[in-house]
matplotlib code that plots the C-alpha trace (Angstrom):
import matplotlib.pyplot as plt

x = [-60.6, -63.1, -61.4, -63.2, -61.5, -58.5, -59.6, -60.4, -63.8, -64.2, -66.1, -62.8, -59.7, -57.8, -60.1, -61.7, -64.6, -67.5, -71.4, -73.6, -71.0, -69.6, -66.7, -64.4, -66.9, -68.4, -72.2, -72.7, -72.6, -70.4, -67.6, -66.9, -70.2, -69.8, -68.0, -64.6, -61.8, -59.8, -56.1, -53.6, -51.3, -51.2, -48.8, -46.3, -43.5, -44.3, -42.6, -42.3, -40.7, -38.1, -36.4, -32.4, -30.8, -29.8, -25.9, -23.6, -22.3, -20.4, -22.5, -20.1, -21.8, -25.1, -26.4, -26.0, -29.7, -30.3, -27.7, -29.1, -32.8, -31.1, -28.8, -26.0, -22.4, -19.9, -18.2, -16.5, -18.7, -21.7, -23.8, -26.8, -28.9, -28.5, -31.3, -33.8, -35.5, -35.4, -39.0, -39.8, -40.0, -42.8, -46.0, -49.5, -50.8, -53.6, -51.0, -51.4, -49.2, -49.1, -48.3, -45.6, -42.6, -39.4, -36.5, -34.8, -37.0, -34.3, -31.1, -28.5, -26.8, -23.5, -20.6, -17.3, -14.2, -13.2, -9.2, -7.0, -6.8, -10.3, -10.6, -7.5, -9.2, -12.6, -11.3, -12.3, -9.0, -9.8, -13.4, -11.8, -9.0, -11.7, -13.5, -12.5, -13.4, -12.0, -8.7, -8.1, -8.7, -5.8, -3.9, -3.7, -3.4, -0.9, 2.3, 4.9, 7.0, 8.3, 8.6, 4.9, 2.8, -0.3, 2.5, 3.1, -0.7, -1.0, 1.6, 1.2, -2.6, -2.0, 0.9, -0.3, -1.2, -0.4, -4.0, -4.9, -2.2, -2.6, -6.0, -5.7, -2.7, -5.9, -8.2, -9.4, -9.4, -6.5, -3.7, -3.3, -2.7, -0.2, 1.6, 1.7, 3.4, 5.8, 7.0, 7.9, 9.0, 12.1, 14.7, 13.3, 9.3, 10.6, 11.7, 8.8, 6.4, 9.2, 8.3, 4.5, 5.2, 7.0, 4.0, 1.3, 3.4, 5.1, 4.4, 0.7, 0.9, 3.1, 0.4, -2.7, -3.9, -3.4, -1.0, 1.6, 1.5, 2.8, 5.7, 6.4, 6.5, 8.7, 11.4, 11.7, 11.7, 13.1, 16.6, 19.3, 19.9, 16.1, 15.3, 18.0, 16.3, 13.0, 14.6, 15.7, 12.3, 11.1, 14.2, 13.1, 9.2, 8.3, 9.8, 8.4, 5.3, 5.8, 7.2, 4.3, 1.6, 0.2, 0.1, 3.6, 4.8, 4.8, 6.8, 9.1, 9.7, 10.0, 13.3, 14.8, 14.6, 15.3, 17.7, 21.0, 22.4, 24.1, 20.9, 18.7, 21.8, 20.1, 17.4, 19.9, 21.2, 17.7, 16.8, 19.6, 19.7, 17.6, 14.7, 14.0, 14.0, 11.7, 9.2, 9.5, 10.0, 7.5, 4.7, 3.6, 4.9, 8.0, 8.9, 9.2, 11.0, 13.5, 14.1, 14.5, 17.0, 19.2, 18.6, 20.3, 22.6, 24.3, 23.3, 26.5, 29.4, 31.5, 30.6, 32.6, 30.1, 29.7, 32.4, 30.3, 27.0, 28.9, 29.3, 26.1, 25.0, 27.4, 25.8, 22.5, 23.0, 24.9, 21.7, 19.3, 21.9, 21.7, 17.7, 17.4, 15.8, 12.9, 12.6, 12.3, 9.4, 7.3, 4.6, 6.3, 9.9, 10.6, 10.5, 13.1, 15.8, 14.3, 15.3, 19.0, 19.0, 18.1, 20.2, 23.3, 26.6, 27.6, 25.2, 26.3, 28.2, 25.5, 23.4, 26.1, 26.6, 22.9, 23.0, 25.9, 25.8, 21.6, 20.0, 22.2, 21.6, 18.2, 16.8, 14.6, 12.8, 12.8, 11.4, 8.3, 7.3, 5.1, 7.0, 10.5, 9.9, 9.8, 13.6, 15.0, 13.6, 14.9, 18.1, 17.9, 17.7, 20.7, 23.2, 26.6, 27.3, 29.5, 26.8, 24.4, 26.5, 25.9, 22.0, 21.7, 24.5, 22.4, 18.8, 19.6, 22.5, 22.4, 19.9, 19.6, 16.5, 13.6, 13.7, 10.2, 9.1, 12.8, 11.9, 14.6, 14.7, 13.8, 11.0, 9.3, 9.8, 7.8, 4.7, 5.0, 2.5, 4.9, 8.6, 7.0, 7.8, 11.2, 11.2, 10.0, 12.7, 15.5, 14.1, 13.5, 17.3, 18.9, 16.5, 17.5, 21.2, 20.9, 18.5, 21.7, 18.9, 21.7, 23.6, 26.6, 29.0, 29.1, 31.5, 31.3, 31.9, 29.2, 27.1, 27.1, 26.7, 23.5, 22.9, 23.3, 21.1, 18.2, 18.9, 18.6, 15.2, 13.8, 14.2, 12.5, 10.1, 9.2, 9.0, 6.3, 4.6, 1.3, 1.2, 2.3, -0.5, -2.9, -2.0, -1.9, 1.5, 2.6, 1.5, 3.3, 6.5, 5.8, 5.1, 8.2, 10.2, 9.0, 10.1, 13.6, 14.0, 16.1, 19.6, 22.8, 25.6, 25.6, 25.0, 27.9, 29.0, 28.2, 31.4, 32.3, 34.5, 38.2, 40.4, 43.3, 45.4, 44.0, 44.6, 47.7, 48.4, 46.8, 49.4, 51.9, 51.4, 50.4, 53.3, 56.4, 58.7, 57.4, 57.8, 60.7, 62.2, 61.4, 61.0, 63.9, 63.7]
y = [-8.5, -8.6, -11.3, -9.4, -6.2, -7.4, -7.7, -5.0, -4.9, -6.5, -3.6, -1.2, -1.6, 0.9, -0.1, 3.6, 4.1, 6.5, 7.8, 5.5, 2.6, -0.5, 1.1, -0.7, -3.5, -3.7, -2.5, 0.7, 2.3, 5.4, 3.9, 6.9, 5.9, 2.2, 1.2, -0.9, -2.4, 0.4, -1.4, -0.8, -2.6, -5.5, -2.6, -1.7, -3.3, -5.5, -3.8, -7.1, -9.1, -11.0, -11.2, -10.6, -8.0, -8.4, -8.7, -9.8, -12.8, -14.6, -17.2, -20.1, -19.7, -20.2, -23.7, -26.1, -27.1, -23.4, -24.1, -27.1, -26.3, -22.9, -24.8, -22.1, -22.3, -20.9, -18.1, -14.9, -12.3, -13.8, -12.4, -13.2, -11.8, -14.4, -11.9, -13.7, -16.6, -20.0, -20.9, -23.1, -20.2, -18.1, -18.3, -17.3, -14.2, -15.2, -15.9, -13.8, -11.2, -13.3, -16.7, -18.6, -18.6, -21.2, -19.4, -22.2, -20.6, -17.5, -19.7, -17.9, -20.3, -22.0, -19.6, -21.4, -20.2, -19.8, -20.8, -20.4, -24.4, -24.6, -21.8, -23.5, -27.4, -25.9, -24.5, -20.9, -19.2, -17.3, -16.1, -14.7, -13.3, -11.5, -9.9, -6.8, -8.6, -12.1, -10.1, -8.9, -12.3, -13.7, -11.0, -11.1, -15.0, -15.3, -17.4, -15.7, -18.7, -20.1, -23.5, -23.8, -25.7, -23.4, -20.5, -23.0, -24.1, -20.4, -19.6, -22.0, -21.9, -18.2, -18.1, -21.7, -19.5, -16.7, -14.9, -16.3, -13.5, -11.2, -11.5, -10.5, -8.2, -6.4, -6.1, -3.9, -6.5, -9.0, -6.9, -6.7, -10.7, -10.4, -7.7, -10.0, -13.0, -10.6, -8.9, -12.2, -14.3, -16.7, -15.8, -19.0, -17.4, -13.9, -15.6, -17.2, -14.1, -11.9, -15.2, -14.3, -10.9, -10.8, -13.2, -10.9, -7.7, -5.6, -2.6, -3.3, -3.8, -0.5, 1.0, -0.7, 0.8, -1.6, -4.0, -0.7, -1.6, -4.8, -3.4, -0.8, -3.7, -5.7, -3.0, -2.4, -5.7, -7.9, -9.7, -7.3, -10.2, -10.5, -6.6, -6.9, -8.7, -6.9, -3.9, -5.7, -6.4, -3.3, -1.6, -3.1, -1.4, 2.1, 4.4, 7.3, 6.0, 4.5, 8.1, 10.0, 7.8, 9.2, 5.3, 4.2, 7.0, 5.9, 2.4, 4.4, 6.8, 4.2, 2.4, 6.0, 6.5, 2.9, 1.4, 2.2, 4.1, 1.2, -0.7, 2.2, 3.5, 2.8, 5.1, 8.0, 7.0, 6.8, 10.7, 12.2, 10.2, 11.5, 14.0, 11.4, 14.3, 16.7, 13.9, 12.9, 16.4, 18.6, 16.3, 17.2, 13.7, 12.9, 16.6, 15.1, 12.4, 13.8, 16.3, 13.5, 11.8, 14.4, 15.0, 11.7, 11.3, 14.9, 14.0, 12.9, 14.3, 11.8, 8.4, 6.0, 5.6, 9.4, 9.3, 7.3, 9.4, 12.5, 11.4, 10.1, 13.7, 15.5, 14.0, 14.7, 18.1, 18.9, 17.2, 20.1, 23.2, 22.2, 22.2, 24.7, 27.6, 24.7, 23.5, 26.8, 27.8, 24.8, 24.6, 21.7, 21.1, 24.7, 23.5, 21.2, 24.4, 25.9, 23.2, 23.0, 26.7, 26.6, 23.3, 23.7, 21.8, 20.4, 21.6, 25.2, 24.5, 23.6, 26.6, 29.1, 26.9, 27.5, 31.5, 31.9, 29.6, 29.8, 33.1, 35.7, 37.8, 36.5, 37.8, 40.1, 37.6, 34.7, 37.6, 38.2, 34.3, 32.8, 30.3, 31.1, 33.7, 32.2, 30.7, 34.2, 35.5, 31.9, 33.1, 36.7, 35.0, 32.4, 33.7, 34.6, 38.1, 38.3, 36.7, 39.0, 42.0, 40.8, 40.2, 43.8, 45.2, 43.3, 44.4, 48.8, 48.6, 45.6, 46.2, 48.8, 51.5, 51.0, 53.8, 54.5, 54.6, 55.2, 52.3, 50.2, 46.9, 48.2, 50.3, 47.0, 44.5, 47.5, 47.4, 43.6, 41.4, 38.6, 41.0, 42.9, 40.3, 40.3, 44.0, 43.8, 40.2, 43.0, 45.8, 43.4, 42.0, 45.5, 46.1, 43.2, 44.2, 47.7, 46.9, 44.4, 41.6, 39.5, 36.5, 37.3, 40.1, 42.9, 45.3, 49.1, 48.4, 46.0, 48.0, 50.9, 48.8, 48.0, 51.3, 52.1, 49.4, 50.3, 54.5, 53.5, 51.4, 54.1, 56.7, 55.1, 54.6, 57.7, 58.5, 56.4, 56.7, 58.1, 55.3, 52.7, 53.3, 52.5, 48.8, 46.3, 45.1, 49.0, 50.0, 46.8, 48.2, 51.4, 50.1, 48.3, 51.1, 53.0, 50.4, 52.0, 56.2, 57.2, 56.8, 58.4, 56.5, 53.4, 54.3, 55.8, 52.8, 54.3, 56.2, 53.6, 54.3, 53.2, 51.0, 51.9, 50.5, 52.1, 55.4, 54.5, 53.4, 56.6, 58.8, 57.1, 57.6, 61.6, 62.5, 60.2, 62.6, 63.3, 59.9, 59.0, 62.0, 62.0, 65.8, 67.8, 69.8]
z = [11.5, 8.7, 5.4, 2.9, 4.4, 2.8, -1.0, -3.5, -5.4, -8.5, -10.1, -9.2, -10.5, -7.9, -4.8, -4.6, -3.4, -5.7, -5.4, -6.3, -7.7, -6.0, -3.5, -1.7, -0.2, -3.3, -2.0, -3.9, -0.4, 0.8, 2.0, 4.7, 5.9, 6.7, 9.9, 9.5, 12.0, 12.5, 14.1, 11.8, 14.2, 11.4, 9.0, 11.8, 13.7, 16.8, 19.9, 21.4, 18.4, 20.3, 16.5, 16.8, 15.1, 11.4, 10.9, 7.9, 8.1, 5.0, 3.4, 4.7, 8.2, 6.9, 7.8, 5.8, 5.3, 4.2, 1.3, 0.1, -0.3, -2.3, -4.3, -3.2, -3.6, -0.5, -2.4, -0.6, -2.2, -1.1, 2.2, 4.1, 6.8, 10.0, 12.0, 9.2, 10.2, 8.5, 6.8, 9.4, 12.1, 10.0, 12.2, 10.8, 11.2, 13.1, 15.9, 19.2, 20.0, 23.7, 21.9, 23.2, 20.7, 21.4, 21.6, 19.5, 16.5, 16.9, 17.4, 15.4, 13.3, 14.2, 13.1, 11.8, 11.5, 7.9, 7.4, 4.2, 4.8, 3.8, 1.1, -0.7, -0.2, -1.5, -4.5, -3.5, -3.7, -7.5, -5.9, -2.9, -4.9, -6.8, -4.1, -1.9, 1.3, 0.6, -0.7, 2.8, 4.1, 1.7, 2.8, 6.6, 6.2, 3.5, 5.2, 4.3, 5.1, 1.9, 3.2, 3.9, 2.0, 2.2, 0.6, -2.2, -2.7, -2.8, -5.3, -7.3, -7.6, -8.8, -11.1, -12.7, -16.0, -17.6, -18.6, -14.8, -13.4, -16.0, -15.0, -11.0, -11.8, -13.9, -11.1, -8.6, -6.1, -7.6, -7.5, -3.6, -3.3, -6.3, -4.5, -1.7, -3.9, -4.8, -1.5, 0.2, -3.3, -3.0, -6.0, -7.4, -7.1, -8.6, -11.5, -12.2, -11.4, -13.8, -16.5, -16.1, -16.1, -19.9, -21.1, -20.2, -21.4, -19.3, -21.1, -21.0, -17.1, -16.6, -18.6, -16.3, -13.0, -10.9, -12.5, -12.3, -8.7, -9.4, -11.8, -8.9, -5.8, -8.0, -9.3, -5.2, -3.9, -6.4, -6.5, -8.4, -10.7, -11.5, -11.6, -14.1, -16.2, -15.8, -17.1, -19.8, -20.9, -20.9, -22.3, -26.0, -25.1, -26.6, -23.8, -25.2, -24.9, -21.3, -19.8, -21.3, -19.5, -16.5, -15.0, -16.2, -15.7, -11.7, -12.5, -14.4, -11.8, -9.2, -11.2, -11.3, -7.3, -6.0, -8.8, -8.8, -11.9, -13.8, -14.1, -16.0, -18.1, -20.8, -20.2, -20.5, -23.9, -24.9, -23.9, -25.5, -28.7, -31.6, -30.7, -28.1, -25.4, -27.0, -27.0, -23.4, -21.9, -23.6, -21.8, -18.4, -17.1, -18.9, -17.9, -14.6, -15.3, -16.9, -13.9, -11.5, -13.5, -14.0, -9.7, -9.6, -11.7, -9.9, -6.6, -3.6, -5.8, -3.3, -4.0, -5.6, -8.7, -9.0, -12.0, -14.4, -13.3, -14.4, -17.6, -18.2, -16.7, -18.9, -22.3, -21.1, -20.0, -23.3, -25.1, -22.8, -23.8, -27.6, -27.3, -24.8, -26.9, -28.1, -24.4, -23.2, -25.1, -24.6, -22.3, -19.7, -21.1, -20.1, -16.2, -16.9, -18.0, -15.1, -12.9, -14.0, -13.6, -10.1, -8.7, -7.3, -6.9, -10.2, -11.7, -11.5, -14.3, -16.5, -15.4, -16.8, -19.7, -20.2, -19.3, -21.7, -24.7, -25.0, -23.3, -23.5, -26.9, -27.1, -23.6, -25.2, -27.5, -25.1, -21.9, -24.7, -24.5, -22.6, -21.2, -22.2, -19.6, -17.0, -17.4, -17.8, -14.8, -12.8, -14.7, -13.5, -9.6, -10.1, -12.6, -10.9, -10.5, -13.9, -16.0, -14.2, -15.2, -19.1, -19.0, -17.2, -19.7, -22.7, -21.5, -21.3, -23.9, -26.0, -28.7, -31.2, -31.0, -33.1, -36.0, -35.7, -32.3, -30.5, -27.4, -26.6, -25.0, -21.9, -23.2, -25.1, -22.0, -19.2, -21.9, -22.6, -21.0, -20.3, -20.6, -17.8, -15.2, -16.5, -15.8, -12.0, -11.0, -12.3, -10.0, -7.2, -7.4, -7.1, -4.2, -2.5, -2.8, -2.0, 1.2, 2.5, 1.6, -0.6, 0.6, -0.2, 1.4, -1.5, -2.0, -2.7, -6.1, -6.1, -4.5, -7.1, -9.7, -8.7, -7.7, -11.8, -12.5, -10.0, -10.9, -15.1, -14.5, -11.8, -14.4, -17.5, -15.0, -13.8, -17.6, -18.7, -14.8, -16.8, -19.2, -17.4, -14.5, -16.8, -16.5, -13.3, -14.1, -14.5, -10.9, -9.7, -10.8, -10.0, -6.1, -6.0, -7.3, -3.9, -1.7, -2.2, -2.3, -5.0, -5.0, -6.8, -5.0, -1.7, 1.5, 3.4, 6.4, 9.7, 11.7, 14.8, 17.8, 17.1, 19.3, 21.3, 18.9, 15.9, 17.4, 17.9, 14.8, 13.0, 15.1, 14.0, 10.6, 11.3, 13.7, 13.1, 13.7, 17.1, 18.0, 16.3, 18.5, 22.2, 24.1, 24.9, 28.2]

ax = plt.figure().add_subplot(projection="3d")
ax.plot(x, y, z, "-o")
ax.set_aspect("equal")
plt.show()
């Protein structure tokens, strides 16, 4: 092919050719018009390359040569291409496409095995820690043998200093070999990562992404005896602060599940003292929080320990009743009344505690917030059937009439955009008891009872049908009212076919004398 084919004109700076002006040979000629080598075989890939295929390899397998003339370093986060060919394979490119090539041009490079022996020896251990690929590698060949001397080269490399550990326990890549330290630490190692631990802050890790998975690894695998400790040294930390982060959050949830009671006591004393429990409860984590603690403090009633839980559960629960109107109007805290509502077992007693000392004569205000709401309905569901009786009893007879417009409680919570739900759990409870829905065996009594209920609600109902139809919530109520025709009085029980012996028994209260006295012929 023609050399000057491959250089641009020195009287164009883009190579074009133009009429009448020096084109892309530089004659002043039409280019179009002037014949050229037309194989563009020079701009595409050679079918016939015999070149391997390109893989990643880590730098340590690159030879040694290669290194030197590239004054490299061996570190784990560094890759090369072994399917490129060293510089003293490049041929020119006058070469043939027939030419003879020796295959020892292509050789891939000797591979060697990389070992933890020889990361640790070459003082790559940091660089490796550092790197998402080397991490797994440190990993997978951790001994978890304590008597090993590549564990305590190991060890000892990474705990050596304290803004070294604070430093993996920081990183994206780090954290996973400190993890591993900690899972198969003597007691003697678990002190000494707890030591490093303190120095950096343990607040400040619980706090941190990825050192929280540290925190959370050590509260489950640690000694009791160095747990202990650990607890300790985060007991004098801001705990408010610590159970309203959405990272710490997790640690502190973690030492609630897996520790046992007597070792977080002091986590109780510090929700119900002060407004401590306001803080940590009306925050969409600490809500949380608190909800699992109480869980375990009332949870197996039969274990040995369960008499010192109950009154740590006792305080706290009295601590929720005597906040209970403020919790149930906030935006999270309320799900934390709602959860002692709804538990069972001991904690039915704090639920009627709650129903009677707290909602009842302020049903009406609480059904018209937001929130608040929402625990009077879970109320409505769980109450036993006495305190039902007096949030029925309160809601059609316990509050005076407005003097101007005449509505009653009842009237207010079927217009109210948050009452109305009230409204429709009360309907939807008396339809679930006359339908034979309810868990519990009712008696006749019962049974008209709510019967009263269902007739009172059905007929303020029907009175405000054309108003209430003007709203989405008001044809809701007016749909589950038909679920259930009207009623006056329960449903009759069904005749069945008596026994022998109950017919015998029903003559012998109708005819005694004709038994007592046989037939006289």
């Amino acid at each position: 092919m023609n050399d000057s084919w491959f250089r641009r004109s020195n009287g164009t700076s883009s190579g074009s050719s133009s009429i009448g002006t020096q084109g892309l040979f530089g004659n002043g000629s039409f280019d179009a018009m002037m014949p050229f080598n037309t194989d563009f075989s020079f701009f595409v890939n050679n079918k016939n390359n015999n070149k391997p295929s390109v893989k990643l390899l880590p730098l340590s397998n690159r030879r040694t040569s290669s290194l030197a003339n590239n004054n490299l370093t061996p570190d784990s986060g560094s890759f090369f291409f072994n399917g490129t060919p060293s510089e003293d394979t490049f041929f020119p490119l006058d070469r043939g496409q027939n030419s003879f090539v020796a295959s020892s041009e292509f050789a891939e490079p000797a591979r060697t095995e990389i070992t933890l022996q020889n990361v640790v020896v070459k003082e790559q251990l940091i660089n490796f820690a550092m790197d998402r690929h080397g991490v797994k590698f440190l990993e997978i060949h951790y001994p978890t043998d304590a008597n090993n001397d590549l564990h305590r080269a190991v060890f000892e490399k990474l705990t050596e200093s304290m803004s070294l550990f604070g430093g993996l326990c920081k990183n994206s890549n780090g954290n996973f070999i400190i993890q591993k330290l900690v899972e198969f630490a003597t007691l003697d190692e678990q002190k000494v990562l707890l030591q490093r631990m303190v120095e950096c802050g343990l607040a400040d890790m619980c706090k941190d992404k990825f050192a929280c998975r540290v925190v959370q690894i050590a509260v489950q695998k640690f000694d009791r005896s160095v747990v202990t400790d650990l607890i300790k040294a985060l007991h004098s930390s801001d705990l408010v602060d610590i159970c309203t982060d959405q990272t710490s959050i997790h640690a502190m949830q973690r030492i609630v599940r897996h520790l046992p009671v007597d070792i977080w006591t002091f986590f109780v004393e510090f929700l119900y003292s002060g407004d401590n429990l306001m803080a940590v409860c009306r925050d969409k984590y600490g809500c949380r929080l608190v909800q699992q603690v109480i869980d375990r403090l009332s949870e197996n009633s039969k274990a040995p320990c369960f008499n010192a839980r109950l009154q740590l559960l006792h305080t706290l629960m009295s601590c929720v009743v005597r906040n209970c109107y403020r919790l149930s109007s906030n935006e999270f805290a309320n799900y934390v009344v709602q959860y002692a509502i709804k538990s069972s077992g001991i904690m039915e007693m704090y639920r009627d505690m709650i129903i009677d000392k707290c909602l009842l004569r302020n049903l009406l205000s609480m059904s018209q917030d937001k929130y608040a709401s929402h625990v009077i309905e879970g109320a409505f569901i769980f109450a036993p059937p006495s305190l039902l009786t007096e949030m029925m009893t309160e809601i059609f007879d316990g509050y005076v009439k407005d003097h101007g417009t005449n509505r009653d409680a009842l009237d207010i919570l079927l217009f109210h955009q948050y009452g109305n739900y009230v409204v429709q759990q009360m309907i939807t409870i008396c339809t679930s008891a006359l339908m034979g829905k309810e868990e519990r065996r009712l008696s006749p009594s019962d049974l008209g009872m709510y019967a009263a209920w269902y007739e009172k609600i059905r007929c303020r109902v029907e009175r405000h049908s054309s108003r209430l139809e003007r709203f989405s919530s008001g044809k809701k109520i007016i749909d589950s009212l038909q679920k259930l025709p009207s009623i006056t009085s329960p449903k009759p029980l069904p005749p069945r076919d008596l026994s022998l012996l109950e017919m015998t028994a029903q003559l012998d209260v109708m005819f005694p004398s004709f038994l007592s006295n046989p037939l006289m012929f």
